[in-house]
KOLZA-235144 format. One line per field, with one value per residue (C-alpha): x, y, z; residue number from 1; residue in three letters. Coordinates in pm, 1 decimal, always signed. Layout:
% KOLZA-235144
px: [X, ...]
py: [Y, ...]
pz: [Z, ...]
n: [NUM, ...]
res: [ala, ...]
END
This chain:
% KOLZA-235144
px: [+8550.7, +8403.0, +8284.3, +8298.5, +8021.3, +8125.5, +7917.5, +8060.2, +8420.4, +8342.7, +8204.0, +8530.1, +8769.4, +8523.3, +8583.8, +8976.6, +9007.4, +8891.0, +9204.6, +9402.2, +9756.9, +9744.5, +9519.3, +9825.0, +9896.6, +9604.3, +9432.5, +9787.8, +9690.8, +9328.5, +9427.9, +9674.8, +9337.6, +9122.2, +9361.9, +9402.6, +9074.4, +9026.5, +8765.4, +8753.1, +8647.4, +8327.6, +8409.5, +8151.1, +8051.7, +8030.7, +7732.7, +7641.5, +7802.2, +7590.2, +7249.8, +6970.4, +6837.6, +6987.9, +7149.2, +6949.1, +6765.2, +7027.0, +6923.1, +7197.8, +7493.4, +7694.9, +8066.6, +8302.7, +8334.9, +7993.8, +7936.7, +8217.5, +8082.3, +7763.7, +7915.4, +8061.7, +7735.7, +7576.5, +7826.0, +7709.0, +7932.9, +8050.7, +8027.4, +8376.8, +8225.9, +8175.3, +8455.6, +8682.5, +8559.7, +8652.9, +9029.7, +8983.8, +8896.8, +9151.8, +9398.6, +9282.7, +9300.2, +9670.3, +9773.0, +9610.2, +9770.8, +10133.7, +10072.9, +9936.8, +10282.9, +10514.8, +10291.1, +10375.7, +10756.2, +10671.7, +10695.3, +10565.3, +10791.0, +10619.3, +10286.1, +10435.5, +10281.6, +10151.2, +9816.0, +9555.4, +9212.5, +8907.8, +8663.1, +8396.2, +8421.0, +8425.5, +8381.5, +8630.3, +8976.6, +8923.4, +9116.0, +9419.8, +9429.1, +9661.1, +9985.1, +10035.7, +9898.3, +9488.1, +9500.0, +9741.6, +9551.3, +9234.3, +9413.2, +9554.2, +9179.7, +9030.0, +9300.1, +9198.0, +8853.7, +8878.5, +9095.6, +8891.2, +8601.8, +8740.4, +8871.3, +8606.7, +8368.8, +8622.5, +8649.9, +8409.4, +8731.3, +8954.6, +8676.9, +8644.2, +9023.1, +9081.9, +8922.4, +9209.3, +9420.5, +9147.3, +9241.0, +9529.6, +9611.7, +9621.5, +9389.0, +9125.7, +9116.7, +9425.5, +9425.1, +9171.3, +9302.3, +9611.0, +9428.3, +9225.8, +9554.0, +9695.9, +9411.5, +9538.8, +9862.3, +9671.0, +9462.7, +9814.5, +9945.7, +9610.1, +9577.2, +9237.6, +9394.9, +9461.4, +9087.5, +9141.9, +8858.5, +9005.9, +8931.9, +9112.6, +9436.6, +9390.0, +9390.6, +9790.7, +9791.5, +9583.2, +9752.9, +10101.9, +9950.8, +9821.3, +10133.7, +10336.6, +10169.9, +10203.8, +10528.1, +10584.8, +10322.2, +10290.4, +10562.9, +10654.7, +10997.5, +10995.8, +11216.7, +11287.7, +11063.2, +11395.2, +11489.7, +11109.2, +11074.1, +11384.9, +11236.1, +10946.7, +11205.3, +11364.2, +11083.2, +10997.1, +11314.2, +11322.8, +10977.2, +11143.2, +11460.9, +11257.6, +11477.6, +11392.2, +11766.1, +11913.1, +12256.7, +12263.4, +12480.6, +12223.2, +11935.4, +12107.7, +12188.5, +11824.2, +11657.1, +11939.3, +12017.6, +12350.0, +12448.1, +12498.6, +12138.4, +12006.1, +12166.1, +12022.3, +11667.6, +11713.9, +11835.3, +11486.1, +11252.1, +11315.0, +10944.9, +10928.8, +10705.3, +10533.1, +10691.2, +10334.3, +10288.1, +10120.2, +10277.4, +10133.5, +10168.7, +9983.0, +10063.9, +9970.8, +10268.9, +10456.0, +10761.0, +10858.3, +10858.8, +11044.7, +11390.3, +11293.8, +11545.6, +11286.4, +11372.1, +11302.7, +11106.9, +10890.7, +10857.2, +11089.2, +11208.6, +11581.0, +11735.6, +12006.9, +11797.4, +11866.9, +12183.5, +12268.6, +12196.6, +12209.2, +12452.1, +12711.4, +12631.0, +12745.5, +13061.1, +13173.8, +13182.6, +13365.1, +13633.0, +13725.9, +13785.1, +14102.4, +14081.1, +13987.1, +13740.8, +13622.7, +13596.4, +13412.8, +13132.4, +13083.3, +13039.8, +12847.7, +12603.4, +12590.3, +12702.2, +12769.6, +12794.9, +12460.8, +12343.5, +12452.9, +12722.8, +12768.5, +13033.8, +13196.8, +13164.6, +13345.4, +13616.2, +13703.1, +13741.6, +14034.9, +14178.5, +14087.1, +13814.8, +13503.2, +13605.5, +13805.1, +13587.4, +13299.7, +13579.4, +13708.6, +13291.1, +13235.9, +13545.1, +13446.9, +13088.3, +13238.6, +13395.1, +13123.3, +12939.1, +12944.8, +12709.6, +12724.1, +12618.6, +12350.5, +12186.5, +12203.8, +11970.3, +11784.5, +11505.8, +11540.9, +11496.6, +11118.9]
py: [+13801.4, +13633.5, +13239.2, +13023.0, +12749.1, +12359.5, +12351.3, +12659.9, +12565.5, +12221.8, +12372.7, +12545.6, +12243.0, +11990.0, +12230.4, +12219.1, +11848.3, +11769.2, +11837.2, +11620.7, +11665.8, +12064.9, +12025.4, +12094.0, +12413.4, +12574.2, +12450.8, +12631.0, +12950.0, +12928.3, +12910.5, +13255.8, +13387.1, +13314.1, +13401.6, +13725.7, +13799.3, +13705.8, +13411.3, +13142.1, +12821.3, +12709.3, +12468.1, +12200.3, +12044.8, +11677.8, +11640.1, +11764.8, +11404.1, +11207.6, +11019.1, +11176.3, +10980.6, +10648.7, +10536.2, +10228.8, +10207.0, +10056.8, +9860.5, +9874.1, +10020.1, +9995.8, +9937.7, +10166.3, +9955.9, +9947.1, +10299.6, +10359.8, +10141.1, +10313.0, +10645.8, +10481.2, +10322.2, +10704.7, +10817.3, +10852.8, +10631.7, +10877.5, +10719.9, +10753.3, +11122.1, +11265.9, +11133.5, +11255.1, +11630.5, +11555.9, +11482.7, +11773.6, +12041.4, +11897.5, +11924.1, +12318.0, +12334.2, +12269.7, +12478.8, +12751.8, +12658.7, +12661.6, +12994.2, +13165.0, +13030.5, +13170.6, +13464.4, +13530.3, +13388.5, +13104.9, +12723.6, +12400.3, +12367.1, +12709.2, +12523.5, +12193.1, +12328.8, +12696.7, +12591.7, +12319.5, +12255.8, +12311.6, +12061.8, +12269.2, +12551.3, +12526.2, +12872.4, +13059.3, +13003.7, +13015.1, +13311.0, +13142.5, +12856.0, +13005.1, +13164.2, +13238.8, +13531.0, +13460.4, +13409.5, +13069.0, +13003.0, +12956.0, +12792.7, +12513.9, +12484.1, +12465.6, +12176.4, +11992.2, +11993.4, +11848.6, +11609.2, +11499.4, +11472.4, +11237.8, +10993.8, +11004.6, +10879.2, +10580.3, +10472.4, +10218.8, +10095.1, +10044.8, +9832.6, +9591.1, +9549.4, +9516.9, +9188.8, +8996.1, +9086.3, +8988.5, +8673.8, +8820.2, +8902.7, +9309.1, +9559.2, +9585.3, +9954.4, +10045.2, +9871.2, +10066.4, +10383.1, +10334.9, +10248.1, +10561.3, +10774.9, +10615.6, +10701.8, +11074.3, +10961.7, +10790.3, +11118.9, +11291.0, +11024.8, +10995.3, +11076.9, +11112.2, +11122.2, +10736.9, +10685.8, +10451.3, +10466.8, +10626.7, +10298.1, +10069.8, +10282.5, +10319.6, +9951.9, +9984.3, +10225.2, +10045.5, +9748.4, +9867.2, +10011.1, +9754.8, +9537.7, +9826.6, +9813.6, +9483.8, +9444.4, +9674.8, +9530.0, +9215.1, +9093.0, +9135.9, +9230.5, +9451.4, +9286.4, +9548.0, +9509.8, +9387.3, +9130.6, +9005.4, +8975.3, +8769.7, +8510.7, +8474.5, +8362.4, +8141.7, +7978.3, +7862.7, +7798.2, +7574.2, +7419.5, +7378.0, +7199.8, +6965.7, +6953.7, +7143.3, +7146.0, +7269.9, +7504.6, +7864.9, +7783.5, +7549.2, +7771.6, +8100.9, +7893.9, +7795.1, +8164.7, +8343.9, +8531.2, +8587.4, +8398.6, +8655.6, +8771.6, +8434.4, +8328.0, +8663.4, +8570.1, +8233.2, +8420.2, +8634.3, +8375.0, +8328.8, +8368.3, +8525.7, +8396.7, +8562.6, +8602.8, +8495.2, +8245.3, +7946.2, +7599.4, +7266.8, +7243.1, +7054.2, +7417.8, +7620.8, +7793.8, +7998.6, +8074.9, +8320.5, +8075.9, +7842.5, +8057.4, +8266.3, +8315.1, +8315.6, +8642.5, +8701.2, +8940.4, +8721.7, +8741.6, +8567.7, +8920.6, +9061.2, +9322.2, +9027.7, +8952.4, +9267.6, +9221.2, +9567.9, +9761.0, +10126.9, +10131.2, +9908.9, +10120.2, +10447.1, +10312.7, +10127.6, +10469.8, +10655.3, +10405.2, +10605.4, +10928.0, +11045.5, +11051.2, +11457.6, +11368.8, +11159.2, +11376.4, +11696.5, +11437.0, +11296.5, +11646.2, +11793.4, +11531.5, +11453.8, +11058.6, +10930.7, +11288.1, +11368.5, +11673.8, +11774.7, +12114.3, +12420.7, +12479.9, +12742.2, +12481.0, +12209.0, +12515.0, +12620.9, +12253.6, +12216.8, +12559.5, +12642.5, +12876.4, +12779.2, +12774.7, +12513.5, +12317.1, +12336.6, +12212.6, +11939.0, +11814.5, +11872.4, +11630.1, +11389.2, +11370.6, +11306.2, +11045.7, +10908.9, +10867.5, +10444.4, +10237.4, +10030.6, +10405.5, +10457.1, +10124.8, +10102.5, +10445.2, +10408.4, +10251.8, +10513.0, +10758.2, +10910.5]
pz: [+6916.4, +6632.3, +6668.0, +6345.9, +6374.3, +6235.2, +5986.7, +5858.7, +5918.5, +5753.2, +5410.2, +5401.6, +5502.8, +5321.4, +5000.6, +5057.0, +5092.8, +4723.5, +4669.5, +4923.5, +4847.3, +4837.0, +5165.7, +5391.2, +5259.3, +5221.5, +5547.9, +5665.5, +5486.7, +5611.1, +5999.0, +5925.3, +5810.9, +6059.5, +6386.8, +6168.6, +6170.5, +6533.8, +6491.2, +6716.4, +6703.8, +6846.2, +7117.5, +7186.4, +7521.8, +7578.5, +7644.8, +7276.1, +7158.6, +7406.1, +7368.6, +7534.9, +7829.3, +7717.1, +8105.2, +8160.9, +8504.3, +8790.1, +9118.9, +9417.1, +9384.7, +9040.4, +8994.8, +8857.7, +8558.0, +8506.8, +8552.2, +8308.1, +8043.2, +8070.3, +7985.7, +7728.7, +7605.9, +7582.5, +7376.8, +7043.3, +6757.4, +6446.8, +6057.3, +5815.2, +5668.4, +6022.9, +6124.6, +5858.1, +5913.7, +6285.2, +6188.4, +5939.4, +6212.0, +6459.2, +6157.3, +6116.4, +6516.6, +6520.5, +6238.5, +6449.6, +6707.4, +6544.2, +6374.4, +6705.9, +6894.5, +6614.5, +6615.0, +7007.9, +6942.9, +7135.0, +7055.3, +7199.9, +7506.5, +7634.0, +7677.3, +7948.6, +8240.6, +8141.1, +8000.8, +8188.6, +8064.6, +8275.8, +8148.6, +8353.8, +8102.7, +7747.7, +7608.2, +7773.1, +7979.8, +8366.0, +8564.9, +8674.7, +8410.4, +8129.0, +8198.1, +7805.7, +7566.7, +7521.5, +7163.6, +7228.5, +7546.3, +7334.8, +7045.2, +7279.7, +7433.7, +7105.6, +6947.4, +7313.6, +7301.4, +6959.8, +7000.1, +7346.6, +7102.6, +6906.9, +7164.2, +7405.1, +7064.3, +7033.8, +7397.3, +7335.1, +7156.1, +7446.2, +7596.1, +7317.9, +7288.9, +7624.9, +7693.8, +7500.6, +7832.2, +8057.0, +8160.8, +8307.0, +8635.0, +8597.9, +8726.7, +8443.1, +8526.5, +8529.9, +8206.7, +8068.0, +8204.9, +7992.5, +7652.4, +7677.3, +7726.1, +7435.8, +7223.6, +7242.4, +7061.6, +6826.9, +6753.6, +6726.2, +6451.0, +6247.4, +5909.0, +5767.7, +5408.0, +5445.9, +5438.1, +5753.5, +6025.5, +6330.1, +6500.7, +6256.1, +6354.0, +6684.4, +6749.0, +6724.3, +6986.6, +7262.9, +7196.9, +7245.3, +7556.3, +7702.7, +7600.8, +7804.5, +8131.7, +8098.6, +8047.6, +8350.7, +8593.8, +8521.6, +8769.4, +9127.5, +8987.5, +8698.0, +8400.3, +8103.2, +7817.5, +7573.2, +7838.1, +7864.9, +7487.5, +7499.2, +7758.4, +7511.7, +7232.3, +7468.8, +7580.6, +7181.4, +7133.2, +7412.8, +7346.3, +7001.4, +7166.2, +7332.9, +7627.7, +7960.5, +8033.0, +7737.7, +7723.8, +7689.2, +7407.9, +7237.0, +7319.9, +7185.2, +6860.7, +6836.0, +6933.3, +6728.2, +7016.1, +7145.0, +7495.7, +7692.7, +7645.1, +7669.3, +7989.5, +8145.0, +8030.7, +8231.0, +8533.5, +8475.5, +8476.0, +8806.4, +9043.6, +9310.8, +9650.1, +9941.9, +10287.8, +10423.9, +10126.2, +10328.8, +10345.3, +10335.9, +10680.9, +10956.9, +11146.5, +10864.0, +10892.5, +10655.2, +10410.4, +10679.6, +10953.1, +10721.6, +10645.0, +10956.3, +11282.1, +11576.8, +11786.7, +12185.3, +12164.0, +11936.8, +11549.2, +11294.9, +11123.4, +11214.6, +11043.6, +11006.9, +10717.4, +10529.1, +10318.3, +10373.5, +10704.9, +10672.5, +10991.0, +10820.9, +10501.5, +10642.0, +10798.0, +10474.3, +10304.9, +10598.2, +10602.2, +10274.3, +10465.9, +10639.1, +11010.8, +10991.8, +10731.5, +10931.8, +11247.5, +11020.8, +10895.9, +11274.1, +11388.2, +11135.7, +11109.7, +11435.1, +11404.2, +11740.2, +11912.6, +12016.0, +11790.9, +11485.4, +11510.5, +11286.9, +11056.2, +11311.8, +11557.7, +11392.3, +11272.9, +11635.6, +11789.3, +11470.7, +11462.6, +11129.1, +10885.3, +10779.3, +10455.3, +10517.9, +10673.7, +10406.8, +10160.0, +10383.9, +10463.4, +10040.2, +9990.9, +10256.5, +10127.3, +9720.6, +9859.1, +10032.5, +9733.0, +9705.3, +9533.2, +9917.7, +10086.3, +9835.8, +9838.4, +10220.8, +10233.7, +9987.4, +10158.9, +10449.6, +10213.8, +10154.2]
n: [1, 2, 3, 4, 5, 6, 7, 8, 9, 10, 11, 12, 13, 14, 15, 16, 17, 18, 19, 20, 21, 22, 23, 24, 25, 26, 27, 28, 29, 30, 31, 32, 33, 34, 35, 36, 37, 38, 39, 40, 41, 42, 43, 44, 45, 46, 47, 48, 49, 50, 51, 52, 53, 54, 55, 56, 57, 58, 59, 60, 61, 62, 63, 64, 65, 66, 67, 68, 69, 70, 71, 72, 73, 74, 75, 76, 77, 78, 79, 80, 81, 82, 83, 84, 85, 86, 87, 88, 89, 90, 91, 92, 93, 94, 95, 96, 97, 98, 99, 100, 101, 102, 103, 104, 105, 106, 107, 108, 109, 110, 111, 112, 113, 114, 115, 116, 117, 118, 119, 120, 121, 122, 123, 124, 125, 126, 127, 128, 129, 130, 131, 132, 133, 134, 135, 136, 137, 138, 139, 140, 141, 142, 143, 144, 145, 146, 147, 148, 149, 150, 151, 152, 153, 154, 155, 156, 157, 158, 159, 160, 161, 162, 163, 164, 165, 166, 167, 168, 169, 170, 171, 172, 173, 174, 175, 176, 177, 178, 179, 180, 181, 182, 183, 184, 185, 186, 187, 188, 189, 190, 191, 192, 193, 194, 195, 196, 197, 198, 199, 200, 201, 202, 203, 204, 205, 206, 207, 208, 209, 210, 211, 212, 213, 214, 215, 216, 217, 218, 219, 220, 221, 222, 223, 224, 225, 226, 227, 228, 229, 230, 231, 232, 233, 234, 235, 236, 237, 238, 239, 240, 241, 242, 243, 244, 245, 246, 247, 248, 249, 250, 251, 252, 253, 254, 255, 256, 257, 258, 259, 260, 261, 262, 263, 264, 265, 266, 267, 268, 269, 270, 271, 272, 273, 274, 275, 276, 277, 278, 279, 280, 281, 282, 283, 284, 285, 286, 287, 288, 289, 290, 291, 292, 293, 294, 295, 296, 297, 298, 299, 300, 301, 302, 303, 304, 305, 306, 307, 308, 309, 310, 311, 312, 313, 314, 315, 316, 317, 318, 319, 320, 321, 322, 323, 324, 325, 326, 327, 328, 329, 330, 331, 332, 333, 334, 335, 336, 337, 338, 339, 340, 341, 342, 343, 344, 345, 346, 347, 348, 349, 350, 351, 352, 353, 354, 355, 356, 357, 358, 359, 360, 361, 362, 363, 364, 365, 366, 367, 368, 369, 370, 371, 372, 373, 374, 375, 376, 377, 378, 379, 380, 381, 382]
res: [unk, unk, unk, unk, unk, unk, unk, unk, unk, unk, unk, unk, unk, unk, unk, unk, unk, unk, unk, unk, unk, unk, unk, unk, unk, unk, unk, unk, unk, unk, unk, unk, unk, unk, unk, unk, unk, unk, unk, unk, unk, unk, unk, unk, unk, unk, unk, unk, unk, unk, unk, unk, unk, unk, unk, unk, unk, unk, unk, unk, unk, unk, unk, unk, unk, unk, unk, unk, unk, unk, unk, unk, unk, unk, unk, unk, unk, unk, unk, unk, unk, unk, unk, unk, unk, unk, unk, unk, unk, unk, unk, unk, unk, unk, unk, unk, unk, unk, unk, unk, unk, unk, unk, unk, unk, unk, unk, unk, unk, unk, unk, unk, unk, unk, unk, unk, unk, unk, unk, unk, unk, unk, unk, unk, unk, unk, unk, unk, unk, unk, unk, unk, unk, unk, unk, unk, unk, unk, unk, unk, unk, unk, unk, unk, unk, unk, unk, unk, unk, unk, unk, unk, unk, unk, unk, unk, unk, unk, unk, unk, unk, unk, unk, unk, unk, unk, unk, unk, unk, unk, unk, unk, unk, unk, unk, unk, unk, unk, unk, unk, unk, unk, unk, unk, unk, unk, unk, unk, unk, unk, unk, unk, unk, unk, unk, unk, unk, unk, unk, unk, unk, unk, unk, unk, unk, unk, unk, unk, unk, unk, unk, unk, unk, unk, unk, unk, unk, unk, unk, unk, unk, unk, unk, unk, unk, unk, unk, unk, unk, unk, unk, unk, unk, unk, unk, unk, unk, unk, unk, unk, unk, unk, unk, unk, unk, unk, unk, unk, unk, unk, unk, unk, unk, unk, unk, unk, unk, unk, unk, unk, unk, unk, unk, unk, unk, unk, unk, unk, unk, unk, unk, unk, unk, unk, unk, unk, unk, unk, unk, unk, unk, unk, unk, unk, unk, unk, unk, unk, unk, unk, unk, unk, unk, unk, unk, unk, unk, unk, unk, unk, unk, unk, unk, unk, unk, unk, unk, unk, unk, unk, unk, unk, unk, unk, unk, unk, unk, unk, unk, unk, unk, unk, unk, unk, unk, unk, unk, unk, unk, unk, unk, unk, unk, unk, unk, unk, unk, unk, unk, unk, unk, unk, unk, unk, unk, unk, unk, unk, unk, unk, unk, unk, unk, unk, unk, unk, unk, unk, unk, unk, unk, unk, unk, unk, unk, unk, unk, unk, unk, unk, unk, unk, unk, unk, unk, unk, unk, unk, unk, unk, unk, unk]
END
C-alpha cells in the first residue's frame, strides 16, 4: 500500500481550498482518487503533537487532575493556518470514508460496534479489532486519528471553560470528562470555511455539556432539563413579583408560562435531606431517629416505611386473576408451595395439556402487568 505524507496531502487540499465553494466537490473527487489508487493516509502518533521533555519535576504523589493538566500542558497549541489544514484533512478523511462504505455497499450504521480503535497502534488495525472490509477499517482509523488530533490540541479548552462551574458542587472530573467528549461533536459540526478558530466554536459545545451534566447531576432527584429551565423563570419571575407567596396564576402571568407548568416547577423545587442528616440535638441524633419507629431488634428502619412492599405488590396484581390463574402462577413460580413445578406438573394436577397451561400462565402473567407489580420489584430487580 501506498502512504501519502501531510505535507503532501496539504499542497493538494491547500491548492483546492482557494477556491472554497467548489472545495466540497472536488475534495469529493480527490478521496475517489486516492482509495482508487490504494493510498492511505499517514496516521500520526500523539506523541508527534507533544512538547519534548516539558513535564515539570513533581514531589509526592500528584493528583489526577494535576496529572491531567500536565498532559494537557505538553500538548503543543496549533495557529488558525495549521489548524485550518487540520479541519481540511479531517474533511478529506471522511469523504474517504463515505466513498470506501458505498464502495463495500455499506453505510454508517455498519460501523456501531464493528470497528474499535487501538490507540496502541497507529499504522495498522489490530487482529481482532475490525469486523469490516480493510479498506473501511483503515478509513474509519484514519478519520479517528484525525479527529483525536484535533481535540486532544484543544483540551486545554475544556479546562479553561470549566472553571465557570467550579463553584459548584459536581465532580470536577466528571465534569471534565464530559467537555472533552463533547469536543468530538464539535469536530463533527466544524467548518473551517467560516474562518472561526476551532476553539471559538467549540466553546458552544463544552458549554452545553457541562450545562447537561448539570442539569442531570446536580440534584439528588433528577428533574428534566424543560422542567428545571422552568424553575429558573419562576424564580425571576418571582424575584420580580416581590412576593415569596405569590399564585401559580400570578406567577404564570408574570413568567409567560402556562399554570400547569408553573405549579409543577413549585412542586420541583422541593429539597431533599439525608436519612443520617444530623440534628441540633443535645443527643446528636438524627432525621432517622426523628420520623423513625424504634424496632426490637434495635434500629429505627421497618419495611413499614416502604410505601410499597414487594409482598403486597405481588398479591395486588394476582387479585386480577381467576382462581385457576391464580393456582398456575402459585405453582409455576413456586409462591407459597415450596419449589417452583414444571408445566407438565401443573397440567396433570388440573387434567389438562401443556398447551393449555402455557396459555393460561401467558394470560395470567398479561394481566399481571400493573404499574403497583412493577414498582413493587423494581428495586428487587438487579
Amino acid at each position: 500500500m501506498k502512504t501519502i505524507k501531510y505535507d503532501q496531502l496539504d499542497q493538494k487540499l491547500d491548492a483546492l481550498a482557494q477556491d472554497i465553494d467548489s472545495f466540497e466537490r472536488k475534495a469529493r473527487a480527490l478521496a475517489r482518487r486516492l482509495n482508487r489508487a490504494g493510498e492511505d493516509l499517514a496516521i500520526m502518533p500523539p506523541g508527534s503533537w507533544r512538547k519534548a521533555g516539558s513535564a515539570p519535576a513533581r514531589t509526592g504523589v500528584a493528583s489526577i487532575e494535576e496529572q491531567l493538566r500536565t498532559e494537557i500542558d505538553a500538548i503543543e497549541t496549533m495557529g488558525r493556518a495549521e489548524e485550518a489544514q487540520l479541519a481540511r484533512r479531517i474533511e478529506l478523511a471522511r469523504h474517504r470514508l463515505d466513498d470506501a462504505l458505498e464502495h463495500e455497499g455499506l453505510t454508517h450504521d455498519d460501523l456501531a460496534g464493528a470497528v474499535h480503535y487501538d490507540p496502541s497502534n497507529f499504522t495498522q488495525i489490530a487482529p481482532g479489532k475490525c469486523l469490516l472490509p480493510p479498506p473501511v477499517c483503515r478509513r474509519w482509523v484514519e478519520l479517528h486519528a484525525l479527529r483525536t488530533e484535533l481535540v486532544e490540541r484543544n483540551l486545554d479548552r475544556v479546562l479553561i471553560n470549566v472553571e465557570r462551574y467550579a463553584h459548584m458542587n459536581l465532580s470536577r472530573l466528571d465534569l471534565i470528562q464530559e467537555g472533552s467528549a463533547s469536543l468530538f461533536r464539535a469536530v463533527d459540526g466544524f467548518d473551517w470555511r467560516r474562518g472561526l478558530l476551532f476553539r471559538t466554536y467549540a466553546v458552544h459545545w463544552l458549554n452545553q455539556a457541562f450545562r447537561a451534566y448539570l442539569y442531570n447531576h446536580g440534584q439528588t432527584v433528577r428533574v428534566p432539563v424543560y422542567l428545571q429551565k422552568a424553575m429558573k423563570h419562576v424564580k425571576q419571575a418571582i424575584e420580580r413579583l416581590g412576593d415569596k407567596n405569590a399564585s401559580a396564576e400570578e406567577i404564570a402571568a408574570e413568567a409567560d408560562l402556562g399554570v400547569n407548568l408553573v405549579e409543577s416547577a413549585l412542586a420541583a423545587t422541593r429539597s431533599t435531606l439525608s436519612m443520617d442528616l444530623p440534628l441540633l440535638s443535645e443527643d446528636g441524633s438524627g432525621l432517622a431517629d426523628l420520623i423513625g419507629e424504634e424496632q426490637p431488634e434495635g434500629g429505627v428502619y421497618s419495611t413499614a416505611m416502604e410505601e410499597t412492599s414487594l409482598e403486597d405488590g405481588i398479591q395486588l396484581a394476582m387479585e386480577r386473576l381467576s382462581e385457576r390463574e391464580q393456582y398456575v402462577v402459585r405453582m409455576r413460580f413456586g409462591l407459597g408451595t415450596g419449589r417452583e413445578h414444571t408445566l407438565s406438573e401443573v397440567a396433570k394436577e388440573l387434567g389438562v395439556s401443556l398447551e393449555r397451561v402455557r396459555q393460561i400462565q401467558v394470560r395470567a402473567i398479561n394481566k399481571m402487568r400493573t404499574p403497583g407489580l412493577r414498582k413493587a420489584i423494581d428495586p428487587f430487580l438487579s
